[in-house]
N, CA, C and O atoms as CSV, one atom per row, in Angstrom:
chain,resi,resn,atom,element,x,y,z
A,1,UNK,N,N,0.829,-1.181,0.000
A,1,UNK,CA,C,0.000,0.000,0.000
A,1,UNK,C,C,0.876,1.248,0.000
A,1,UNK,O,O,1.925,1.417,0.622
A,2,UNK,N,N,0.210,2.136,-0.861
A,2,UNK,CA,C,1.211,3.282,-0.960
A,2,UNK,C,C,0.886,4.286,-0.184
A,2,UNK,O,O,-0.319,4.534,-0.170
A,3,UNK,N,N,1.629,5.015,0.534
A,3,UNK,CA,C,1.224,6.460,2.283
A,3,UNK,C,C,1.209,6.962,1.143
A,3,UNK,O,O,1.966,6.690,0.211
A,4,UNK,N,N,0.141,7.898,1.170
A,4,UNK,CA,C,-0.382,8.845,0.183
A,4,UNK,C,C,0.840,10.029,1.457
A,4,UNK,O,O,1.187,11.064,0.887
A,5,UNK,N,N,1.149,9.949,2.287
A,5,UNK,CA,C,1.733,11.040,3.034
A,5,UNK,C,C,3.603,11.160,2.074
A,5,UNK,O,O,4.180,12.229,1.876
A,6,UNK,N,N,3.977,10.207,1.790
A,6,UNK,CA,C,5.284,9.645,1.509
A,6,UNK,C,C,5.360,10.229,0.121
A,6,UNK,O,O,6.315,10.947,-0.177
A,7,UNK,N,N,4.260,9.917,-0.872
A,7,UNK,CA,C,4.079,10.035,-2.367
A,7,UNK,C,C,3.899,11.971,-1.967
A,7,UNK,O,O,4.473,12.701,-2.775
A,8,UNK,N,N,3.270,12.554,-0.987
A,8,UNK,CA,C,3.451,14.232,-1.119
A,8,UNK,C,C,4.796,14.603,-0.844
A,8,UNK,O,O,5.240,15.560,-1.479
A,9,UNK,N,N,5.558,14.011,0.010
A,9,UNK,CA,C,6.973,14.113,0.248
A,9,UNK,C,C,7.628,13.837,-0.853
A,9,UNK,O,O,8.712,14.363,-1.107
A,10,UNK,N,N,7.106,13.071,-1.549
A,10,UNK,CA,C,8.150,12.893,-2.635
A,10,UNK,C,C,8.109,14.073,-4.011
A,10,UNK,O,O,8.987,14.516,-4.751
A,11,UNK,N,N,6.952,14.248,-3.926
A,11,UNK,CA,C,6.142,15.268,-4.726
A,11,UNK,C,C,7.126,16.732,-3.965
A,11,UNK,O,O,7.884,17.322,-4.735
A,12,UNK,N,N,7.065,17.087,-2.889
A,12,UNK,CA,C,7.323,18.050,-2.582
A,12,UNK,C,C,8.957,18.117,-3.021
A,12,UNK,O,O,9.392,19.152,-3.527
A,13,UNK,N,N,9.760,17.042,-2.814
A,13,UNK,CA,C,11.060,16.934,-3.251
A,13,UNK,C,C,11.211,16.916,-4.675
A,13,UNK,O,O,12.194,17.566,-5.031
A,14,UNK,N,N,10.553,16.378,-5.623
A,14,UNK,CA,C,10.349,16.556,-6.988
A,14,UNK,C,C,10.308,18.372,-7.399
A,14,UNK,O,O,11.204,18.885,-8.070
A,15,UNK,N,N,9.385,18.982,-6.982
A,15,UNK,CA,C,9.376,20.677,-7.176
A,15,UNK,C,C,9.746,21.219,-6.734
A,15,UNK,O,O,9.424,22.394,-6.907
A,16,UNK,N,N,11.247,20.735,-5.281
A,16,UNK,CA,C,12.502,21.451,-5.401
A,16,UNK,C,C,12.897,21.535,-6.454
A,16,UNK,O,O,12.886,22.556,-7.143
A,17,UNK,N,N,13.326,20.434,-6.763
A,17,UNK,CA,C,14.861,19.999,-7.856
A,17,UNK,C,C,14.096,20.849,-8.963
A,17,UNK,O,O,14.469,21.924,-9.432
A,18,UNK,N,N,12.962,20.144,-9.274
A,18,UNK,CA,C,12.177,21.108,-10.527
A,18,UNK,C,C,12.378,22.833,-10.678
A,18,UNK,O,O,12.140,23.375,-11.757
A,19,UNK,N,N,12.736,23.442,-9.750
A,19,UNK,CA,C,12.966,24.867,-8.980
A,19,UNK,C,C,14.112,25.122,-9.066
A,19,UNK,O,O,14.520,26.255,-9.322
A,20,UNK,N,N,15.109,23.773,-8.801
A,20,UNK,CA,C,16.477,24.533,-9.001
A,20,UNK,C,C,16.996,24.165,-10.261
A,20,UNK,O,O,18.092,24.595,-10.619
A,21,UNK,N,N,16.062,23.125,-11.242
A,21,UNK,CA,C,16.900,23.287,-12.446
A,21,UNK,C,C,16.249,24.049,-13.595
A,21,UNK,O,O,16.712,24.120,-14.733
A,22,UNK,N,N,14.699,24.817,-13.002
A,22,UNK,CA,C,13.940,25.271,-14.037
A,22,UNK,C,C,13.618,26.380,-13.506
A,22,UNK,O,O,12.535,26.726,-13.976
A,23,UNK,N,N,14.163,27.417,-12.460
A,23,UNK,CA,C,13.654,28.315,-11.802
A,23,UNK,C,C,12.672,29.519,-12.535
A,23,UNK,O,O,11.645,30.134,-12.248
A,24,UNK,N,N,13.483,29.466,-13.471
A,24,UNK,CA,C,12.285,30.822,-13.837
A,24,UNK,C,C,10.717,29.937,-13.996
A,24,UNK,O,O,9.757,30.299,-13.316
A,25,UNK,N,N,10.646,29.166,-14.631
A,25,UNK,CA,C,9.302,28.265,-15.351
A,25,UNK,C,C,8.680,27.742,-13.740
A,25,UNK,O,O,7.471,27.511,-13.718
A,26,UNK,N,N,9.320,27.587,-12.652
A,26,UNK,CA,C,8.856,27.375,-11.198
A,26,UNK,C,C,8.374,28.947,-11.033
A,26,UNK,O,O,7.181,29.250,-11.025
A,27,UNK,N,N,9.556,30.013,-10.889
A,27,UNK,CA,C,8.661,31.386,-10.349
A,27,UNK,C,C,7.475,31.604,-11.154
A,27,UNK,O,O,6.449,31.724,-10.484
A,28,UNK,N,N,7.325,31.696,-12.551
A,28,UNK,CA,C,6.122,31.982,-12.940
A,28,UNK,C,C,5.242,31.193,-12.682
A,28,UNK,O,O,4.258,31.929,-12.604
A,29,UNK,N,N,4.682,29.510,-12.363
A,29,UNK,CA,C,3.784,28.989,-11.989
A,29,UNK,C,C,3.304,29.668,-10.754
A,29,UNK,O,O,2.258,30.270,-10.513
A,30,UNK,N,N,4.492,29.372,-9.948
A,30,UNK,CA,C,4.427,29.763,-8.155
A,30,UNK,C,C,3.586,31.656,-8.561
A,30,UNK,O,O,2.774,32.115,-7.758
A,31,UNK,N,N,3.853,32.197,-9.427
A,31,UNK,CA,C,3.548,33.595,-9.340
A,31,UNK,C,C,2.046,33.254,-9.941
A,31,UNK,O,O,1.073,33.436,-9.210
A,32,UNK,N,N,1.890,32.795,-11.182
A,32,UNK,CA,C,0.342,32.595,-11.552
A,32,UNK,C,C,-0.942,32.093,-10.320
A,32,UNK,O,O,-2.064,32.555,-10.111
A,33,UNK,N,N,-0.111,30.853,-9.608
A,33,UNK,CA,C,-0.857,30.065,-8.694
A,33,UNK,C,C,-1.373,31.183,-7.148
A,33,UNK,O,O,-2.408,31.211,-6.483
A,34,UNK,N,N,0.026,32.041,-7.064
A,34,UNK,CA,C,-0.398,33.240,-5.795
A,34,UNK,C,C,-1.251,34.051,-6.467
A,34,UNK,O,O,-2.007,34.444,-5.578
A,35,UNK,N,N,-1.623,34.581,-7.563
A,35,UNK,CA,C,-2.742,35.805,-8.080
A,35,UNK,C,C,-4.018,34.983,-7.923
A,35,UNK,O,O,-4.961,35.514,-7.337
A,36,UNK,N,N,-4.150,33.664,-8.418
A,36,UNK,CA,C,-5.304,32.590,-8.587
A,36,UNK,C,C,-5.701,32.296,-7.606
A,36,UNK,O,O,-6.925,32.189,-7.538
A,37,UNK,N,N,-5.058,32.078,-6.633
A,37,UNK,CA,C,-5.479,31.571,-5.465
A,37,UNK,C,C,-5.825,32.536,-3.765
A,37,UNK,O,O,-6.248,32.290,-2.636
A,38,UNK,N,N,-5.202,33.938,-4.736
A,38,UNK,CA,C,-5.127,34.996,-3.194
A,38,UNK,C,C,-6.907,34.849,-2.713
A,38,UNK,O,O,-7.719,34.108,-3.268
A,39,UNK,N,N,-7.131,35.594,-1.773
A,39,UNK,CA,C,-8.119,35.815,-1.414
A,39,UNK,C,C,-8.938,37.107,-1.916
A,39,UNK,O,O,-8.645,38.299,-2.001
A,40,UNK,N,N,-9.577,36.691,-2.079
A,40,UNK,CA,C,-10.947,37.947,-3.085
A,40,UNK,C,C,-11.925,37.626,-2.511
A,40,UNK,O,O,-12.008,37.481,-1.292
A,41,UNK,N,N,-13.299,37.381,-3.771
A,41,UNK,CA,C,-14.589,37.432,-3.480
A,41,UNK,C,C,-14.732,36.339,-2.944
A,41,UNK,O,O,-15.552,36.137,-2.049
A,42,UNK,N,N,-13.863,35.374,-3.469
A,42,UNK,CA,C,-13.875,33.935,-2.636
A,42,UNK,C,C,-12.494,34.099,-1.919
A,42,UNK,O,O,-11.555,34.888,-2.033
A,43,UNK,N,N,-12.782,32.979,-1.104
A,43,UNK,CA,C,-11.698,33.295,0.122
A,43,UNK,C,C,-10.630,31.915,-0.777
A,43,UNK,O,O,-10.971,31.028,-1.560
A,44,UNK,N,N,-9.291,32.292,-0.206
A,44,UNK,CA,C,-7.938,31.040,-0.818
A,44,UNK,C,C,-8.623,29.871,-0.785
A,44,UNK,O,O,-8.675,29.092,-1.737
A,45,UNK,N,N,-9.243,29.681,0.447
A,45,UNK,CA,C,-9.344,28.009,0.843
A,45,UNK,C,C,-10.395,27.627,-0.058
A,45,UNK,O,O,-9.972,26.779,-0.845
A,46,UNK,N,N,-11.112,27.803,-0.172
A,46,UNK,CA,C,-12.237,27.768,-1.331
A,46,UNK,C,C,-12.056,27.729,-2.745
A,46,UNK,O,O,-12.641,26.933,-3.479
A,47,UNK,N,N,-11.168,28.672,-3.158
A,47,UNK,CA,C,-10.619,28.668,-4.696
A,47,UNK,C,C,-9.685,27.380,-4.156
A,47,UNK,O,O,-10.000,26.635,-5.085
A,48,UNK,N,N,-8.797,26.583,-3.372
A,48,UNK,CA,C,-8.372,25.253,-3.663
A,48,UNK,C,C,-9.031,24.293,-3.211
A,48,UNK,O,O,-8.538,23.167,-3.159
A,49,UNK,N,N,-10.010,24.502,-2.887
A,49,UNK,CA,C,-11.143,23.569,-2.395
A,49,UNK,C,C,-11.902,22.994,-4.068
A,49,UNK,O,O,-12.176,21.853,-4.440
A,50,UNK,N,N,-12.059,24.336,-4.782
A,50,UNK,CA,C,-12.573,24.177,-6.262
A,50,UNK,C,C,-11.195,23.495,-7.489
A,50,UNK,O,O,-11.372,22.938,-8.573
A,51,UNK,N,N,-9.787,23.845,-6.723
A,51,UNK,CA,C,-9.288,23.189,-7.480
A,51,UNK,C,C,-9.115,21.340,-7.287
A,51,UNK,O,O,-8.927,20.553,-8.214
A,52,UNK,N,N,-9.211,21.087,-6.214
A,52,UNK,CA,C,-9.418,19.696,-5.448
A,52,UNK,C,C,-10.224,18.747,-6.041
A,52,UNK,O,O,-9.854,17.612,-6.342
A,53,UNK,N,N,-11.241,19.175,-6.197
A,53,UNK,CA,C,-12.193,18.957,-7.490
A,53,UNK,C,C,-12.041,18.826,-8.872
A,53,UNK,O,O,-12.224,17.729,-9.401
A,54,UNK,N,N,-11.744,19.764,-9.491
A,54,UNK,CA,C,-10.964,19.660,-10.611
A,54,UNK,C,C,-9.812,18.754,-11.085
A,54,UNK,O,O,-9.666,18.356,-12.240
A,55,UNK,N,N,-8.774,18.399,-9.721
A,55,UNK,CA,C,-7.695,17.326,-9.713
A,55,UNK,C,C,-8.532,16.227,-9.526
A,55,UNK,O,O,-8.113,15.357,-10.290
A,56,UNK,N,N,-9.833,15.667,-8.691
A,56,UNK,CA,C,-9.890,14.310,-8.608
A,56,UNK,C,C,-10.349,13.928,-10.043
A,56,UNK,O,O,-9.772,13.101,-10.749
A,57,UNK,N,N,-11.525,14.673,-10.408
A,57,UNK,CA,C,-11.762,14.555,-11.594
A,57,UNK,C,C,-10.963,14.755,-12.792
A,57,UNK,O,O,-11.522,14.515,-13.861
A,58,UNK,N,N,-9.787,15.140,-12.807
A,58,UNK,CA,C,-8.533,15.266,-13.794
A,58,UNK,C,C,-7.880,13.517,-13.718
A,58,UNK,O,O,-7.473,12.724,-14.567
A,59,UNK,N,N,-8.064,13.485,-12.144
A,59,UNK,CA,C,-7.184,12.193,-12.059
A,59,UNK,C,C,-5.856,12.224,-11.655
A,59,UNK,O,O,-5.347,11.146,-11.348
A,60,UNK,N,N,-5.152,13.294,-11.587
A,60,UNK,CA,C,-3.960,13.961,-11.109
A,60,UNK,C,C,-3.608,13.833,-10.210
A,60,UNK,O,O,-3.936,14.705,-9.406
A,61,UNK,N,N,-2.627,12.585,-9.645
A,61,UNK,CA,C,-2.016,12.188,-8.285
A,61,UNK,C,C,-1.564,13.592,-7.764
A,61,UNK,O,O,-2.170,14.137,-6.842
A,62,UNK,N,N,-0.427,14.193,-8.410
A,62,UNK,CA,C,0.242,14.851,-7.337
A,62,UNK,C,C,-0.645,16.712,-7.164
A,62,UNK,O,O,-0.252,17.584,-6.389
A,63,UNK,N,N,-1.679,16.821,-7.996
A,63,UNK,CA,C,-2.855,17.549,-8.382
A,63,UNK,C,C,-3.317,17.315,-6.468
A,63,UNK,O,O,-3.168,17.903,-5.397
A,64,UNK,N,N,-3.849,16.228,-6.948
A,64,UNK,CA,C,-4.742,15.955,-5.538
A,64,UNK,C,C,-3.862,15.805,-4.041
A,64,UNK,O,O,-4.496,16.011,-3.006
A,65,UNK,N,N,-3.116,15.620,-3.996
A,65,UNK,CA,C,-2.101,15.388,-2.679
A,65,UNK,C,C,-1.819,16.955,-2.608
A,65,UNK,O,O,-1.741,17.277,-1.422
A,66,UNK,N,N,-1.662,17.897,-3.345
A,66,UNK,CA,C,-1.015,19.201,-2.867
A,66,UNK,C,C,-2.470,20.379,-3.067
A,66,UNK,O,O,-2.410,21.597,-2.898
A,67,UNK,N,N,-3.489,19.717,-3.396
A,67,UNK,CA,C,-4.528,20.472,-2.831
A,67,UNK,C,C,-5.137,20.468,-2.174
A,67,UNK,O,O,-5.529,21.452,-1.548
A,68,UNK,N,N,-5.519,19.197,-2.024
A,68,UNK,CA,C,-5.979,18.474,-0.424
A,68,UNK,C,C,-4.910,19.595,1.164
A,68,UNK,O,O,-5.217,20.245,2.163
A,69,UNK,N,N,-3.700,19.194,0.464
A,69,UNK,CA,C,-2.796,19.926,1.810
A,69,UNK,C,C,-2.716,21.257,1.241
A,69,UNK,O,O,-2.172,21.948,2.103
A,70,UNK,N,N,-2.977,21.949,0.250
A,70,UNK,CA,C,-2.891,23.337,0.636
A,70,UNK,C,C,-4.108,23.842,0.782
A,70,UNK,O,O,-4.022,25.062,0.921
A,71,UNK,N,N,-5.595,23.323,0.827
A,71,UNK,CA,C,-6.704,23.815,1.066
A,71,UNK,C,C,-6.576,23.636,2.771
A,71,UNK,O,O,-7.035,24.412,3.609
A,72,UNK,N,N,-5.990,22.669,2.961
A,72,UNK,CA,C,-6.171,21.969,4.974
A,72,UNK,C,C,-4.988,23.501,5.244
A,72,UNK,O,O,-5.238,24.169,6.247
A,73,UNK,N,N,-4.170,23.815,4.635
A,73,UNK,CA,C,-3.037,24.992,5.255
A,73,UNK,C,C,-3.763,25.828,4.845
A,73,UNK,O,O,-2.998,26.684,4.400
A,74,UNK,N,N,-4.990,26.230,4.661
A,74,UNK,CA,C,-5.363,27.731,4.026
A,74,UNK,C,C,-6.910,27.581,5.283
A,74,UNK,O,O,-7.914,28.289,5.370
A,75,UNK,N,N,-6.619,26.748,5.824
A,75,UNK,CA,C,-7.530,26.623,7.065
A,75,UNK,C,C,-9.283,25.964,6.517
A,75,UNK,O,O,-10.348,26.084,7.123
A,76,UNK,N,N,-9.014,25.299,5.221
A,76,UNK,CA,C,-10.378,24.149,5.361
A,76,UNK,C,C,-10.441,23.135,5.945
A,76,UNK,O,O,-9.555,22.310,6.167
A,77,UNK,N,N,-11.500,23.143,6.227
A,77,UNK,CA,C,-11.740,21.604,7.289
A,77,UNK,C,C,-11.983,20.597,6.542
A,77,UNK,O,O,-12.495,20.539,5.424
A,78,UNK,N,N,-11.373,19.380,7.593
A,78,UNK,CA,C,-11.730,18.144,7.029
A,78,UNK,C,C,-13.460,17.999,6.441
A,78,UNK,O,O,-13.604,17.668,5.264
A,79,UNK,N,N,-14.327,18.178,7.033
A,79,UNK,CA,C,-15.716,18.358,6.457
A,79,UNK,C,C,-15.535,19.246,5.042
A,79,UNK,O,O,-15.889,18.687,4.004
A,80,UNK,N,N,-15.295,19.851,5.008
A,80,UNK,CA,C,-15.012,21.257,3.266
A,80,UNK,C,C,-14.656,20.373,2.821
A,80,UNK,O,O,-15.198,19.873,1.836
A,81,UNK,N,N,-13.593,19.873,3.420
A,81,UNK,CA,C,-12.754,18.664,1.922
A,81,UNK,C,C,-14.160,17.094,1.009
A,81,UNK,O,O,-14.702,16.759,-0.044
A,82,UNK,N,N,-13.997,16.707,2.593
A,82,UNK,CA,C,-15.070,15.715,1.868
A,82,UNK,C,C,-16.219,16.314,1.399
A,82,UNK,O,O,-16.763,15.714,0.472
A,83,UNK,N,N,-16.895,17.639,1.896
A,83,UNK,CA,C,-18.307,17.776,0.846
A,83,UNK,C,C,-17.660,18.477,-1.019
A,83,UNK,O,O,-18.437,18.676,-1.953
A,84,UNK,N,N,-16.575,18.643,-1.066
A,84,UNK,CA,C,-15.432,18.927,-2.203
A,84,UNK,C,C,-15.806,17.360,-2.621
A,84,UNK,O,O,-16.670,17.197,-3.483
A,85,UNK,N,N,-15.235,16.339,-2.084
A,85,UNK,CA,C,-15.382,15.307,-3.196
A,85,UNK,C,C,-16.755,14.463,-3.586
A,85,UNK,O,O,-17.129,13.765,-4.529
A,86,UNK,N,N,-17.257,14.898,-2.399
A,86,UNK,CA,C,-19.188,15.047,-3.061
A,86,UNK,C,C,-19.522,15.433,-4.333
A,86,UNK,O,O,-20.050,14.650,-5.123
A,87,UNK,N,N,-19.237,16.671,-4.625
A,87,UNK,CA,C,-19.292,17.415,-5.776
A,87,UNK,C,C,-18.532,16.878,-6.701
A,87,UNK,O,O,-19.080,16.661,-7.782
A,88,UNK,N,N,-17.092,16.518,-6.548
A,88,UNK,CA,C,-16.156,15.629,-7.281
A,88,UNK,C,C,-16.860,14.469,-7.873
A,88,UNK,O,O,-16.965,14.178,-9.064
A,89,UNK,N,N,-17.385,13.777,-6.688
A,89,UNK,CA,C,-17.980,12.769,-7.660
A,89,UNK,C,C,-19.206,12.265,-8.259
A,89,UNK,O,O,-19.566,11.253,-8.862
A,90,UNK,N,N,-20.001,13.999,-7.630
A,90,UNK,CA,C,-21.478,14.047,-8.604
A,90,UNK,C,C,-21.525,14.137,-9.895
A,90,UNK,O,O,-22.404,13.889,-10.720
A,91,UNK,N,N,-19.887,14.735,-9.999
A,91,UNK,CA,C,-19.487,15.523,-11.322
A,91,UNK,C,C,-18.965,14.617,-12.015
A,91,UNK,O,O,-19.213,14.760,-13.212
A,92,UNK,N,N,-18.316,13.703,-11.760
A,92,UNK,CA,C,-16.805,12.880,-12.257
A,92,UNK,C,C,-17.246,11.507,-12.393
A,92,UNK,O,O,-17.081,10.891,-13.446
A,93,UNK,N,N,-17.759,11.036,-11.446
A,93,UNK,CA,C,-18.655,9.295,-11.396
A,93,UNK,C,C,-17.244,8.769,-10.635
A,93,UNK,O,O,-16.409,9.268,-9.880
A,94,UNK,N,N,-17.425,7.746,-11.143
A,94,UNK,CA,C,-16.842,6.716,-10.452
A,94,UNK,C,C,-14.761,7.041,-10.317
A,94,UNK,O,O,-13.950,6.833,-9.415
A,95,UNK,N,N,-14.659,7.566,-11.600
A,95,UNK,CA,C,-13.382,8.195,-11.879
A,95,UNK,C,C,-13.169,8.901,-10.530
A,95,UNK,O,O,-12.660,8.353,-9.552
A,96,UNK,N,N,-13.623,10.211,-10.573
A,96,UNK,CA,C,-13.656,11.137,-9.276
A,96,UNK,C,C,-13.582,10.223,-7.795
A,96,UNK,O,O,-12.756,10.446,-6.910
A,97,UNK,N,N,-14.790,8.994,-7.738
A,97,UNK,CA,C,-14.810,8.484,-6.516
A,97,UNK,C,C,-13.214,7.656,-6.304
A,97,UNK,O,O,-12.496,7.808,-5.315
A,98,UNK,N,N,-13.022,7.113,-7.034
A,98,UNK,CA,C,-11.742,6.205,-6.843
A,98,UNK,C,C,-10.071,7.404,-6.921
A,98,UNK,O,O,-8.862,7.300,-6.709
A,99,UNK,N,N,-10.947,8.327,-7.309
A,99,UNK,CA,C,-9.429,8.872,-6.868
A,99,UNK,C,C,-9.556,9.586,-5.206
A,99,UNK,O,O,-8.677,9.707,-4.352
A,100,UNK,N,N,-10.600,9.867,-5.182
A,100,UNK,CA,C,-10.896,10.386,-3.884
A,100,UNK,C,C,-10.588,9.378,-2.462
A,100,UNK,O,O,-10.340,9.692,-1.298
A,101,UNK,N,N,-10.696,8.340,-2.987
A,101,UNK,CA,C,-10.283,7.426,-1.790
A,101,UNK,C,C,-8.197,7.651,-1.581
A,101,UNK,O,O,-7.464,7.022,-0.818
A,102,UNK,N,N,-7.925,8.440,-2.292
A,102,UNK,CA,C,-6.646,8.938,-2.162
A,102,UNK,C,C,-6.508,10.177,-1.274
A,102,UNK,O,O,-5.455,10.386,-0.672
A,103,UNK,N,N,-7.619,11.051,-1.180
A,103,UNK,CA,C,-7.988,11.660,0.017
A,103,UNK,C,C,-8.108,11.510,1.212
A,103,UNK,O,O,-7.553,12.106,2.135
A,104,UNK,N,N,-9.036,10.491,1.217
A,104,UNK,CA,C,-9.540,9.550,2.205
A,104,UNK,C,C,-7.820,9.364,2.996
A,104,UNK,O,O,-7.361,9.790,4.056
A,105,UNK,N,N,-7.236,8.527,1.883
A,105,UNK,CA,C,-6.025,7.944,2.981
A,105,UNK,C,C,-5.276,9.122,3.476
A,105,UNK,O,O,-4.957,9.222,4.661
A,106,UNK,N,N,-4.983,10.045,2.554
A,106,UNK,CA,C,-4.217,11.144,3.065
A,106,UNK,C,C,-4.873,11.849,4.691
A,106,UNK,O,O,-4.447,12.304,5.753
A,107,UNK,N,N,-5.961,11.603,4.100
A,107,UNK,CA,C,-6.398,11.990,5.656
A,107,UNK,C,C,-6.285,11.396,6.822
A,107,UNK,O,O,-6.032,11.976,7.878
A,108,UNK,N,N,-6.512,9.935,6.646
A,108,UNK,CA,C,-5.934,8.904,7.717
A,108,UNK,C,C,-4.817,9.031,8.175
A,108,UNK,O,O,-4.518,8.893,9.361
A,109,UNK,N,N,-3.933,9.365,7.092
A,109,UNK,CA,C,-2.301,9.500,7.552
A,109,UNK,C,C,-2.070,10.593,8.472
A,109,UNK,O,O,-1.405,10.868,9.471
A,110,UNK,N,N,-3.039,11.160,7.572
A,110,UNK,CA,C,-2.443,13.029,9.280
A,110,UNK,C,C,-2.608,12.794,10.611
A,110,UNK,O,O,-2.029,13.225,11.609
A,111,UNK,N,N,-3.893,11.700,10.368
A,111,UNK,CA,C,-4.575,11.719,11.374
A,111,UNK,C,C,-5.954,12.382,12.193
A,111,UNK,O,O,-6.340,12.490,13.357
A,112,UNK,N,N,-6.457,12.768,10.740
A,112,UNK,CA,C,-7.822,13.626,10.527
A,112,UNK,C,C,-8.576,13.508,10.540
A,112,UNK,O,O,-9.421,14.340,10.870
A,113,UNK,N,N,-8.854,11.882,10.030
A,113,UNK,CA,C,-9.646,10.980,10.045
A,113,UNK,C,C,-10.077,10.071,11.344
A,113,UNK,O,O,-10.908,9.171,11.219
């Protein structure tokens, strides 16, 4: 079984190196992703709450592991997240549901669950 906690660590070590051998093409994401995601009419946690969604239903492992944890660091609750993959998989079917159980574990692992 794979720690969905281990696969974000690894992810997170992947977009170092990605950073130090592609820095400019890292600052401009990192710069697009801070205008997209600041807080406005909708608040941060919410605009990655909507992207969370978008990743299960994309299907996007490392999509879903770093929105899951940057919606939980932008102060959504475990409840926000799962009614997020509600919608995920009203929207997505079965696709959406089976990636969402990648949520699920991530959450077990924190200990959220």
């Amino acid at each position: 079984m794979e720690s969905q906690l281990e696969l974000n660590q690894e992810r997170q070590r992947l977009l170092d190196k990605f950073a130090e051998k592609l820095p400019t093409v890292r600052a401009s994401v990192v710069s697009q992703g801070n205008m997209a995601f600041a807080d406005g009419v909708l608040p941060g946690r919410v605009k990655r709450l909507m992207a969370l969604a978008m990743a299960l239903r994309a299907g996007c492992t490392n999509c879903i592991l770093g929105r899951t944890t940057q919606a939980l660091d932008e102060g959504a609750t475990v409840e926000e997240v799962l009614e997020t993959i509600s919608v995920a998989v009203a929207m997505g079917g079965t696709l959406a549901m089976a990636e969402s159980l990648r949520v699920i574990r991530l959450l077990e692992e924190m200990g959220r669950l």
